[in-house]
C-alpha positions in Angstrom: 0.0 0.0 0.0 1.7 3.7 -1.3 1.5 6.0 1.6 -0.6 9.0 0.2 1.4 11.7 2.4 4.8 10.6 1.3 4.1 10.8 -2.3 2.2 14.2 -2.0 5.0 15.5 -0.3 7.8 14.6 -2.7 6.1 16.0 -5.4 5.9 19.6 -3.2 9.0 19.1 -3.2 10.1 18.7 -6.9 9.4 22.0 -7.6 11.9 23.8 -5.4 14.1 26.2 -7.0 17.4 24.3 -5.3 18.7 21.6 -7.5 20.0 19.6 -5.0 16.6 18.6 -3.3 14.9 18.2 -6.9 17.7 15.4 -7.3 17.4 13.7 -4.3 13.5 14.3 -4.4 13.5 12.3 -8.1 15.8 9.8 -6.5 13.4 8.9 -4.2 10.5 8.4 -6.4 12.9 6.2 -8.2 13.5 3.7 -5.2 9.4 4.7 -4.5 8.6 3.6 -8.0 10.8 0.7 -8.4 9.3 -1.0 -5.0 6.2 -1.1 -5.8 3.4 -0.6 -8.4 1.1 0.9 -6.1 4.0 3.5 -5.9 4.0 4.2 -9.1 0.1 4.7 -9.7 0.2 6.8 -6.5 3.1 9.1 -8.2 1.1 9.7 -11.6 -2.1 10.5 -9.8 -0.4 13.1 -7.4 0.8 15.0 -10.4 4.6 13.8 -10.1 5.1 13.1 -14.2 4.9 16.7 -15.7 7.3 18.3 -13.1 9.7 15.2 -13.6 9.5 15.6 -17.6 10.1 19.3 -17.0 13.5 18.4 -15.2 14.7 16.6 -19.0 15.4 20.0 -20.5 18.5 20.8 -18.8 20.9 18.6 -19.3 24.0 20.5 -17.5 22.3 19.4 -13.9 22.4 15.9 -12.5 18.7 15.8 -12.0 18.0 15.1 -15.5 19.3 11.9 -15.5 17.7 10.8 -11.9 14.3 12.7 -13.3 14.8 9.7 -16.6 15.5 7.0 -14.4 12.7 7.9 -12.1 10.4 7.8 -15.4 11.8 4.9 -16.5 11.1 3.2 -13.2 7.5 4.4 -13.6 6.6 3.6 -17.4 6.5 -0.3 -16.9 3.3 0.5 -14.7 0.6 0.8 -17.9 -1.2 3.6 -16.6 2.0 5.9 -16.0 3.0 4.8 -19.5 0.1 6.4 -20.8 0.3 9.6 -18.7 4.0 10.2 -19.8 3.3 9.8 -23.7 0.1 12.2 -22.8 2.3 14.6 -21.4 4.7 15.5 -24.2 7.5 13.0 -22.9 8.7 11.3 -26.5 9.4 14.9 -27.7 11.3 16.0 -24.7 13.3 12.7 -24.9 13.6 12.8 -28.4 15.2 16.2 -28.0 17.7 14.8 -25.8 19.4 12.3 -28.9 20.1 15.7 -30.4 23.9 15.0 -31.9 24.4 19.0 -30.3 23.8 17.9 -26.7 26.5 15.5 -26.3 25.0 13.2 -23.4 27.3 10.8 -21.5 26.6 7.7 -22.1 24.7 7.1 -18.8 22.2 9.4 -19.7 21.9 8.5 -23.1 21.1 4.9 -21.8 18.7 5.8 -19.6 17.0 7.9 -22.2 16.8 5.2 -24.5 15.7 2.9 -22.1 12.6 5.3 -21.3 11.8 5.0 -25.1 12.2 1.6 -24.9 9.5 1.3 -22.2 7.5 4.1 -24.2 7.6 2.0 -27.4 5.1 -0.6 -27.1 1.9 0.6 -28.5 1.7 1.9 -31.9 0.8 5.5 -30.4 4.4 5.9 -29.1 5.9 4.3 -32.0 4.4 6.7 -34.4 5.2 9.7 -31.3 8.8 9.2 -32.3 8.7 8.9 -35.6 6.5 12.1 -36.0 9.4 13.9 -33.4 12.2 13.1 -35.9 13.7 10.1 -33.6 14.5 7.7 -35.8 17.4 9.2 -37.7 19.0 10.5 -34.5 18.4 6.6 -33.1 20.2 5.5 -36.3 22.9 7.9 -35.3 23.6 6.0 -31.8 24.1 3.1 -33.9 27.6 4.4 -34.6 28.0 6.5 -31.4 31.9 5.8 -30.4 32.0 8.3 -27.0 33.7 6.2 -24.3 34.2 2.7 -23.0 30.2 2.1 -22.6 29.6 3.0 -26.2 28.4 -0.4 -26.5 25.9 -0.2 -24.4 24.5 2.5 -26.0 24.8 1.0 -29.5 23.2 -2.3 -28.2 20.5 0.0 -26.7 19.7 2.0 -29.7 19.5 -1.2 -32.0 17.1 -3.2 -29.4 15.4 0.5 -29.5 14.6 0.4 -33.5 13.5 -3.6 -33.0 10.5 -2.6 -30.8 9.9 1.2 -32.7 9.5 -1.8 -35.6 6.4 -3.2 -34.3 5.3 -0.4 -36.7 4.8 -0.4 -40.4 5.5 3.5 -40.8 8.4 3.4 -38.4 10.3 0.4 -40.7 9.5 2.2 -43.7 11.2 5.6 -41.7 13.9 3.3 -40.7 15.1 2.0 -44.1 14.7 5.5 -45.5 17.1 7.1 -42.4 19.6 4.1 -44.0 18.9 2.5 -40.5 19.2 -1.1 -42.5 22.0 -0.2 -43.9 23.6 0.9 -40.6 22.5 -1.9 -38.3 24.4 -4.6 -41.5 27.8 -2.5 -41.2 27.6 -3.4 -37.3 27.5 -6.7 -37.8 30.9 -6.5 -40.0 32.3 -4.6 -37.2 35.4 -5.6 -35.6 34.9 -6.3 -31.8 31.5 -6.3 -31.5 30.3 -8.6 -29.0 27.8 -11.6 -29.8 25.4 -10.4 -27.4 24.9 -6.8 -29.3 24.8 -8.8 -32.6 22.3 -11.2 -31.4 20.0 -7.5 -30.9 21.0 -6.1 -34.1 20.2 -9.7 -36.1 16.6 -9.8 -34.2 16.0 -6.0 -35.1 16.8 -6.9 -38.9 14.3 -9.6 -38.4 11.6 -7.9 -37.0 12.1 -5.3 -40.1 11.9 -8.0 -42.4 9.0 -9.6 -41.5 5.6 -9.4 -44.0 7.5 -6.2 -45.5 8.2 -7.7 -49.0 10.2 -3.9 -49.2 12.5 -4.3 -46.8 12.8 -7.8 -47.3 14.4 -6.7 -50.7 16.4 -4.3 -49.5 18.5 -6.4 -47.1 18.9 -8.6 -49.9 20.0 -5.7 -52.0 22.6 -4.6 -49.2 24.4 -7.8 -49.5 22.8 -8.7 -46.1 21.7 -12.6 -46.4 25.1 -13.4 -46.6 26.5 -12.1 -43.6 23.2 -13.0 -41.9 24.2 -16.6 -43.4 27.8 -16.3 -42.7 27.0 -16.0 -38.9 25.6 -19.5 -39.1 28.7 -21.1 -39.2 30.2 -18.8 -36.2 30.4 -21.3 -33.1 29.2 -21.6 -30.3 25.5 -22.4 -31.6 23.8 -20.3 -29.5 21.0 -17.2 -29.4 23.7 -15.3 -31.9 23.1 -18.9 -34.6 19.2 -19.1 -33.6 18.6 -15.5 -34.4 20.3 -15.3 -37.8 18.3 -18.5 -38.8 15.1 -16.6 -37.4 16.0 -13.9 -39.7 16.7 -16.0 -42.9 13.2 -17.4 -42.3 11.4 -13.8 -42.0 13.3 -13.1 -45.4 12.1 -16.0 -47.1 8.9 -15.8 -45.9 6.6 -15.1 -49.4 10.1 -14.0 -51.2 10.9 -16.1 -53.6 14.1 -14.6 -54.9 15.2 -14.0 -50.8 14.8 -17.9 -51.5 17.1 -18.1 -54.2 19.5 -16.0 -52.7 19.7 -17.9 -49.0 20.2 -21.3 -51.4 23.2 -19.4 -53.5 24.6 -18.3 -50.1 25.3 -21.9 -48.9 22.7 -21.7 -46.5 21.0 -25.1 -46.6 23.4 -26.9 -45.5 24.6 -24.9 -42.6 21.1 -25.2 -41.5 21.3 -28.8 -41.8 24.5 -29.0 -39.4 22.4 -27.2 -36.7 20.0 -29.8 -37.1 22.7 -31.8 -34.8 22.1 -33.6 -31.8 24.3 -31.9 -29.7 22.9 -28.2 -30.4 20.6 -26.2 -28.3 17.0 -27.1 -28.7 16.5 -23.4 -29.4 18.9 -23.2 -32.2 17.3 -26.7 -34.3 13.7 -25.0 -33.9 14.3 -22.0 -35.5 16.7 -23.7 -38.1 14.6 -26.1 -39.4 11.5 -23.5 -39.1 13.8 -21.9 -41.7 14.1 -24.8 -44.1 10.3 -25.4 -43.8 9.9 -21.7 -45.3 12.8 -22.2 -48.0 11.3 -25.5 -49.2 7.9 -24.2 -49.9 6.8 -23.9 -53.5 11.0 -23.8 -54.0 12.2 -27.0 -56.0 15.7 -25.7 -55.8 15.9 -25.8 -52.4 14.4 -29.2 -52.2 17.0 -30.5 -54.4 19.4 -28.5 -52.2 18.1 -30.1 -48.9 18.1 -33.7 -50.3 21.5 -33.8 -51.5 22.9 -32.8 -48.3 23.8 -35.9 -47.1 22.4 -35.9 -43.5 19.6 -33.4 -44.7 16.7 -36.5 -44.6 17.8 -38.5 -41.5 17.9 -35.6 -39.6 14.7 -34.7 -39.9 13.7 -38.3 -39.4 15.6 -38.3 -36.3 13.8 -34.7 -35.2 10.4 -36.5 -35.7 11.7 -39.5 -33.5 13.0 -38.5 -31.1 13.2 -35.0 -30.2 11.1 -33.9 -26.9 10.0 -30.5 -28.7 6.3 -30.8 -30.4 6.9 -27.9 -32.2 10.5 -29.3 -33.4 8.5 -32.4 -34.7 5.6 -30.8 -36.2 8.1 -28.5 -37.9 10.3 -31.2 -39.3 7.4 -33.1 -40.6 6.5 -30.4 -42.5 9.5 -29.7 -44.4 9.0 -34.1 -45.2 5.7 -33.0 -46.1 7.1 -30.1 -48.5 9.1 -33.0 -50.4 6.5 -34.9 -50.6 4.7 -32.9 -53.0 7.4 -33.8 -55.3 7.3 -37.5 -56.8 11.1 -37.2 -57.7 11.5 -37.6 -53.9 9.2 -40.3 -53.0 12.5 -42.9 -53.2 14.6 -41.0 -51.1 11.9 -39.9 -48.4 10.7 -43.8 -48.1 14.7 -44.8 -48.2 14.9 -42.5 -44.5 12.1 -44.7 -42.8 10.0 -41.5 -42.6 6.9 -43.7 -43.7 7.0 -45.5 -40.3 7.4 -42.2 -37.8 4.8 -40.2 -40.0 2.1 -43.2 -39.4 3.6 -43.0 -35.3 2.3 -39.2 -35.9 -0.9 -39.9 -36.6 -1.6 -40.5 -33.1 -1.0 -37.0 -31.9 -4.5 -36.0 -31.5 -7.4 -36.0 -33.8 -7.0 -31.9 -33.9 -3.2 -31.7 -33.8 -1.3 -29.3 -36.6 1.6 -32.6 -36.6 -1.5 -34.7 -37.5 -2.9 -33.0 -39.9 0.4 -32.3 -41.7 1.3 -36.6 -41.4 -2.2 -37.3 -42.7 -1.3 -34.8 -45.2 2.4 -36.6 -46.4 0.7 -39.6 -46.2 -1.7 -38.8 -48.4 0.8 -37.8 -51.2 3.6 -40.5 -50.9 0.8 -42.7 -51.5 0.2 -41.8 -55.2 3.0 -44.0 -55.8 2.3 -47.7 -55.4 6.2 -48.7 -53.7 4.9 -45.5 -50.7 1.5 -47.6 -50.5 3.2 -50.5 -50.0 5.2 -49.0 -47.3 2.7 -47.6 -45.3 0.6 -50.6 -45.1 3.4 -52.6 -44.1 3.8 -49.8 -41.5 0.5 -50.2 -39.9 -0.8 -46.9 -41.4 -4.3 -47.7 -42.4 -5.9 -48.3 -38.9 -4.4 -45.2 -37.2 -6.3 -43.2 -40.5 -9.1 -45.3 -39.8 -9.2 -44.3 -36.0 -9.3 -40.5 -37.1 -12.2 -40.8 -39.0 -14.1 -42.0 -35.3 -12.4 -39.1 -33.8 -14.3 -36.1 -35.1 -11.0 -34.8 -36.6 -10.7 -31.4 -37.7 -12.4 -30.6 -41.5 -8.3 -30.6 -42.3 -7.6 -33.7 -41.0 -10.8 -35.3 -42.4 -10.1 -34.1 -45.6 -6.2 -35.4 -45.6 -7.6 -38.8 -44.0 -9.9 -39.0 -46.7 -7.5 -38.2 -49.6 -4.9 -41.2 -47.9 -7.3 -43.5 -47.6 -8.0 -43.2 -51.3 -5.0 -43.4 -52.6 -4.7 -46.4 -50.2 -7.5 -48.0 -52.3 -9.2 -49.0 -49.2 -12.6 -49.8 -50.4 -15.8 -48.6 -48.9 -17.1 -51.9 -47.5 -13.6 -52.3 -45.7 -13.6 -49.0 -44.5 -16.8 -49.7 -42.9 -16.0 -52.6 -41.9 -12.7 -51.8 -40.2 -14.7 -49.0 -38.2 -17.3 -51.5 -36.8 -14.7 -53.8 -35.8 -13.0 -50.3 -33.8 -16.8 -49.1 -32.3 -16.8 -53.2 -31.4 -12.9 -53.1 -29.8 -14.3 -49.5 -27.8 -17.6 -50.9 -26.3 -15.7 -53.8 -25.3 -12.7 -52.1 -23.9 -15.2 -49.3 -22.2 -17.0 -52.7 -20.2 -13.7 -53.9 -19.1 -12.8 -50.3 -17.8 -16.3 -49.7 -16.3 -15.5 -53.6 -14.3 -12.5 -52.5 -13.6 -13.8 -48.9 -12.4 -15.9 -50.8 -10.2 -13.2 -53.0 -8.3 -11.1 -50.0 -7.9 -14.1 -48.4 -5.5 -15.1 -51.2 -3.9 -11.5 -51.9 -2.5 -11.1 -48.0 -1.5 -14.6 -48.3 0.3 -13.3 -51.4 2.3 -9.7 -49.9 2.7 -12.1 -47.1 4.3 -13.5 -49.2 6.7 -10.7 -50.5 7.8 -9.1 -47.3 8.2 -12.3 -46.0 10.2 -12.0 -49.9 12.4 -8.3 -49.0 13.0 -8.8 -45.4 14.1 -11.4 -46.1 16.7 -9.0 -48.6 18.6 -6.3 -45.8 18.7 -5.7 -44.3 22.3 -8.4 -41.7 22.5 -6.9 -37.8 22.1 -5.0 -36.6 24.7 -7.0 -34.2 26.7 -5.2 -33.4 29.9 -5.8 -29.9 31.6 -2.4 -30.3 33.6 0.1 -27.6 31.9 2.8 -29.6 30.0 5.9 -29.4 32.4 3.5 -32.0 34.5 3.3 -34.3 31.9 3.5 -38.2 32.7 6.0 -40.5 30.5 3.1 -41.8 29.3 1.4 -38.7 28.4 4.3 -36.8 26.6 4.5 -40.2 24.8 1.3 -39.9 23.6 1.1 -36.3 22.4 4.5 -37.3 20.2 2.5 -39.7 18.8 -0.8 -37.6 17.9 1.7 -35.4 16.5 3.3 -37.8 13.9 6.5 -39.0 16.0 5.1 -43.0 16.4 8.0 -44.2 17.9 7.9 -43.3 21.6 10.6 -46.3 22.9 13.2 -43.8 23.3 11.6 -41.3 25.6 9.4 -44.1 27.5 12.8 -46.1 27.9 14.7 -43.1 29.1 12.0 -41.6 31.3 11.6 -38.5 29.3 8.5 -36.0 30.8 6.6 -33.3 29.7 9.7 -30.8 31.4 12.2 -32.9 30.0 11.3 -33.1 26.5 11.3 -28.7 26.5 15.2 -29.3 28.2 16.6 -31.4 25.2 19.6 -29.9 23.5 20.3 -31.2 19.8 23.0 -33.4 20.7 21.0 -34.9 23.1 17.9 -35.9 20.4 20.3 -37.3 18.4 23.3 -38.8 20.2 21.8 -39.9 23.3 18.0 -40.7 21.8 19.3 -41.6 18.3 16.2 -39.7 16.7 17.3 -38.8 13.3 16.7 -35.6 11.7 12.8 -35.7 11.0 12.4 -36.6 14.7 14.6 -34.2 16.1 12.5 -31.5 14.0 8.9 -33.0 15.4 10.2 -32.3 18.8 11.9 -28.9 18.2 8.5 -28.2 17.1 6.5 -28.7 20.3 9.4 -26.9 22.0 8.9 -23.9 20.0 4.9 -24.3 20.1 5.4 -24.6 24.0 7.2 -21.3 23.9 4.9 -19.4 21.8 1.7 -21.2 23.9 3.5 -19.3 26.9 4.0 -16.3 25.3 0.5 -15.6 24.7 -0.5 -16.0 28.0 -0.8 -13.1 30.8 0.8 -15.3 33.1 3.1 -17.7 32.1 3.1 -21.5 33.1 -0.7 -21.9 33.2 -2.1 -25.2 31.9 -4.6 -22.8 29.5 -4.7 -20.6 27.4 -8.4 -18.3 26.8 -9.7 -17.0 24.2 -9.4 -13.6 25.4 -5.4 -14.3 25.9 -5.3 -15.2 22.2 -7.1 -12.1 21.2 -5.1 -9.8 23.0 -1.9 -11.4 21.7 -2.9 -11.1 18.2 -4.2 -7.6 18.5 -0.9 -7.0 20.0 0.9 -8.0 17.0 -1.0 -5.8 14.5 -3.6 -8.4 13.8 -6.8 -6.7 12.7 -10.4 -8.5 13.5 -11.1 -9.9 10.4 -7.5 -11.8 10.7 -8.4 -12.8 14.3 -11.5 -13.9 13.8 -10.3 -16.4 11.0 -8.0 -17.6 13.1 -10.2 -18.1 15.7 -12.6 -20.0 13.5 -9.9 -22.1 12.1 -8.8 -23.2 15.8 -13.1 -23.9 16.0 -12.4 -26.2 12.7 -9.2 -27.7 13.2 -10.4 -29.4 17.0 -13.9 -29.4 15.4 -15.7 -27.6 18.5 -18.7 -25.1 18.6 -16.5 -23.1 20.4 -13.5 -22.2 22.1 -12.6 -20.7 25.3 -9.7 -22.1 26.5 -7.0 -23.8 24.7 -4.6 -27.0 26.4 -1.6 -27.6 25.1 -2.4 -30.8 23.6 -5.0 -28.5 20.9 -2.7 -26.1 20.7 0.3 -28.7 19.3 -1.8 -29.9 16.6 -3.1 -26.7 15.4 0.4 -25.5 15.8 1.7 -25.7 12.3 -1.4 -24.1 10.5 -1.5 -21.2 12.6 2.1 -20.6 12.0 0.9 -20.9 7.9 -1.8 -18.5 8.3 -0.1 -15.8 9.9 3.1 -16.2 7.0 0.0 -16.0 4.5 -1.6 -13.7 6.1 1.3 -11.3 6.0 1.7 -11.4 2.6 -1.9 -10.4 2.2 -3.3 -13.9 1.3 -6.1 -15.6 1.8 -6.4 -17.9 5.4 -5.3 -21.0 4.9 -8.0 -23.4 5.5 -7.6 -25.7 8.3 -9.4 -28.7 7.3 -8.2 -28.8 4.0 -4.2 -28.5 6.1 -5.5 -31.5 8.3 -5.8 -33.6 5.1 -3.1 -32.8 3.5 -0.6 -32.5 6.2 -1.7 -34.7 8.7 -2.1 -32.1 11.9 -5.4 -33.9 13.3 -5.0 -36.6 15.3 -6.4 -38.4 12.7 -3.3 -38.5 10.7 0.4 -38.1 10.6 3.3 -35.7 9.7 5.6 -38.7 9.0 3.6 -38.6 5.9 4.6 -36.0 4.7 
């Protein structure tokens, strides 16, 4: 919760005419607005954006780069974003990249990170664009200052990524030579792979359904660099990014097509298809070769004459853990399909058998449809029907038809089983021998079903038989330093800790039991750990059972003690009153107004619960359900935890 007077009185406080106290004012709505987003709500409602965006025009004073920082702090809240577009903010900022001012870098980065947050909606995008940013953004690009220029280069370039979201900003871009800009930093010497991973994805975003810019890169001689950095080890975001970039320039380009072929790049994309590369890297690589291999017969030819081209998408569609990877690979078997010159060399890589293992995906899965689909056009040729009936495909094409598959997958099915020249009466024969196999299977299930209940409801019984000739709950009103052997035994075990032996062998009392040291649990009683920590437990429930008493020492505790404990410790009534009610649930009593030690212990562990939740402004935590699962009734155990 934002305290109201704080915030109203910082922003009094911004406009004094002493520099100094505007600086530290700002930096404390930083810290105000970084802790919290109720901060930051309460800080645009009290009027603290304009007077911060005021403080952006002087750039010779340190309080313009805590007034950004503050801002910046603020504009991931969505409201505040809103209110510092409203109020003139991408202008002032703007401004600020003005090659005259001369920033440090520090500032520039924090001004560019403010765009950054700005630069999510199309309104700010097209806010910049309309101040003149983008050509002095462009300009950063290049900016060579001090030993952070880096930074600011990486900043500006991750800047122009998200002002792409836009249509009229990558137009604006390519005409401010920005594409040409961001392709000369990736041919320059020293620059990290982490700022060329940013640049890459920025050229990507640009690329992508923007047929102009798609051409341009190509005209800039950027596919092969972008190609060149496939090769670069190690395979990482760098390698996944410049294959996610070659995709976005293929996409619906069919001379970008051409071009990534004549650049070597199939098979470099192949080689990431390895099995030792980052899951990441072989999903966007052979998303890549899916888009080169549509409607392209070059690059078919060009993917099956690599020689591991086939068997590694084969390999994807057995055994990789992705979906998407497999759905992916099949579909760039499904793109060679469509060409009977391939129908050898497809068969050849046993991708017959793992397309009909696809077919059991799901009746409205993409990877279905598209192995339905592949299935469906290897078998125009009579070796491929062949294959897939020795492979078992027919009844998994069968079963889809019960399924109530999509209207793609029915119409793939259909077109399969065709080619298949499965004849009508088969077909229908086939499915009343399936509805036959179900009706039987569903009996057996329902038998089974039935067992399964009737052996929990004697289990039940049992369990209820067992229960009632337990020792009934302890219920002693003696305070627990005058516990028996016997009757400290018997709490342990209501508690969870069966094994009494060692404390009934060793004459261990209710006052004893609080005395034990560590060492002496585990050396001289040989408890291990999880017993040593049951009886820690009543030890510290003991000491806070004391501690909410008036007098200390008593063998009960009231209801009133327990209120005015709780109301001592900032508890408000509607927390003591769940609590309250949850001691009422856990010992299952109308009411309560006195608690023994013996109720307290086994409600111990969900008060402790409820007060951790309810400081973190959660809801109570419900007793009964905490009996169940953790076994604080008397009813069941801890050591099941």
């Amino acid at each position: 919760m934002a305290d109201e007077q704080v915030v109203k009185q910082l922003v009094e406080r911004l406009s004094s005419e002493d520099a100094a106290v505007q600086e530290s004012t700002a930096e404390q709505m930083k810290d105000l607005a970084q802790s919290s987003v109720e901060y930051c709500i309460a800080l645009g409602q009290h009027g603290a954006i304009e007077p911060l965006i005021g403080l952006l025009d002087d750039t010779s004073k340190p309080v313009t780069m805590m007034a950004a920082q503050a801002l910046g702090c603020m504009v991931a809240c969505e409201p505040c974003c809103t209110q510092i577009r409203e109020a003139g903010a991408v202008g002032s900022l703007v401004a600020l990249l003005q090659p005259s001012q001369e920033l440090p870098s520090d500032l520039l980065k924090a001004v560019l990170t403010l765009l950054l947050g700005l630069a999510h909606n199309q309104a700010s995008c097209d806010a910049v664009q309309q101040a003149n940013g983008i050509p002095r953004i462009i300009k950063l690009l290049e900016y060579a200052a001090d030993d952070q220029a880096a930074e600011v280069q990486q900043e500006a370039a991750l800047l122009l990524g998200r002002l792409s979201l836009s249509e009229a900003c990558k137009g604006a871009i390519r005409g401010h030579f920005g594409i040409v800009t961001l392709l000369k930093m990736l041919d320059r010497p020293g620059l990290d792979r982490s700022s060329k991973e940013v640049v890459v994805r920025t050229l990507s975003i640009l690329a992508v359904d923007n047929e102009v810019n798609q051409d341009h890169i190509r005209e800039q001689y950027g596919i092969p660099v972008l190609v060149k950095l496939l090769e670069a080890m190690p395979f990482d975001g760098l390698t996944a990014a410049a294959a996610d970039a070659l995709r976005a320039l293929a996409m619906s380009n069919e001379a970008n097509k051409t071009a990534i072929r004549e650049a070597w790049a199939v098979p470099l994309l192949v080689k990431l298809l390895g099995s030792e590369v980052e899951m990441s890297v072989i999903e966007k690589a052979v998303d890549c070769l899916r888009i080169l291999t549509t409607g392209n017969e070059a690059n078919k030819v060009a993917l099956l004459t690599s020689a591991s081209g086939l068997p590694c998408l084969v390999r994807l569609m057995e055994n990789c853990p992705d979906q998407l990877v497999i759905e992916r690979a099949a579909a760039v078997v499904g793109n060679l399909s469509t060409t009977d010159q391939f129908f050898s060399a497809i068969r050849e890589a046993g991708a017959i058998q793992r397309l009909v293992r696809l077919l059991d995906s799901g009746s409205t899965n993409r990877t279905t449809e598209i192995a339905a689909k592949t299935l469906a056009n290897l078998a125009s040729e009579s070796s491929n029907r062949k294959g897939i009936q020795l492979a078992g495909g027919v009844p998994p094409l069968m079963r889809l038809l019960m399924d109530k598959p999509s209207e793609q997958v029915m119409i793939a099915v259909d077109e399969a089983l065709r080619r298949l020249e499965i004849s009508a009466p088969e077909r229908n024969a086939t499915l009343e021998a399936f509805r036959y196999a179900d009706a039987r299977n569903a009996a057996v299930l329902a038998g089974a079903v039935q067992a399964a209940q009737q052996e929990a409801v004697q289990a039940a019984q049992e369990a209820d038989s067992a229960r009632s000739q337990q020792a009934a709950p302890l219920l002693t009103t003696k305070p627990f330093t005058r516990y028996s052997v016997a009757e400290t035994v018997q709490l342990l075990s209501e508690i969870g800790l069966r094994d009494g032996g060692p404390f009934e062998s060793n004459g261990i009392t209710g006052g004893d039991l609080l005395d034990l040291e560590e060492e002496e649990l585990k050396e001289d009683l040989h408890l291990s750990n999880l017993q040593a920590k049951k009886v820690r437990r009543v030890q510290s429930a003991f000491e806070l059972f004391n501690r909410m008493m008036q007098t200390p020492g008593k063998s009960e505790l009231t209801l009133t003690e327990l209120r005015n404990f709780l109301s001592s410790s900032g508890r408000g009534e509607g927390d003591i009153a769940a609590i309250v009610n949850g001691f009422k649930q856990g010992l299952q009593k109308q009411t309560v107004a006195t608690l023994n030690f013996a109720e307290f212990i086994q409600c111990y562990q969900w008060l402790l619960k409820t007060l951790h939740l309810m400081d973190q402004a959660q809801e109570p935590y419900d007793l009964p359900r905490a009996n169940s699962m953790r076994g604080l009734s008397t009813s069941s155990s801890i050591s099941d935890i």
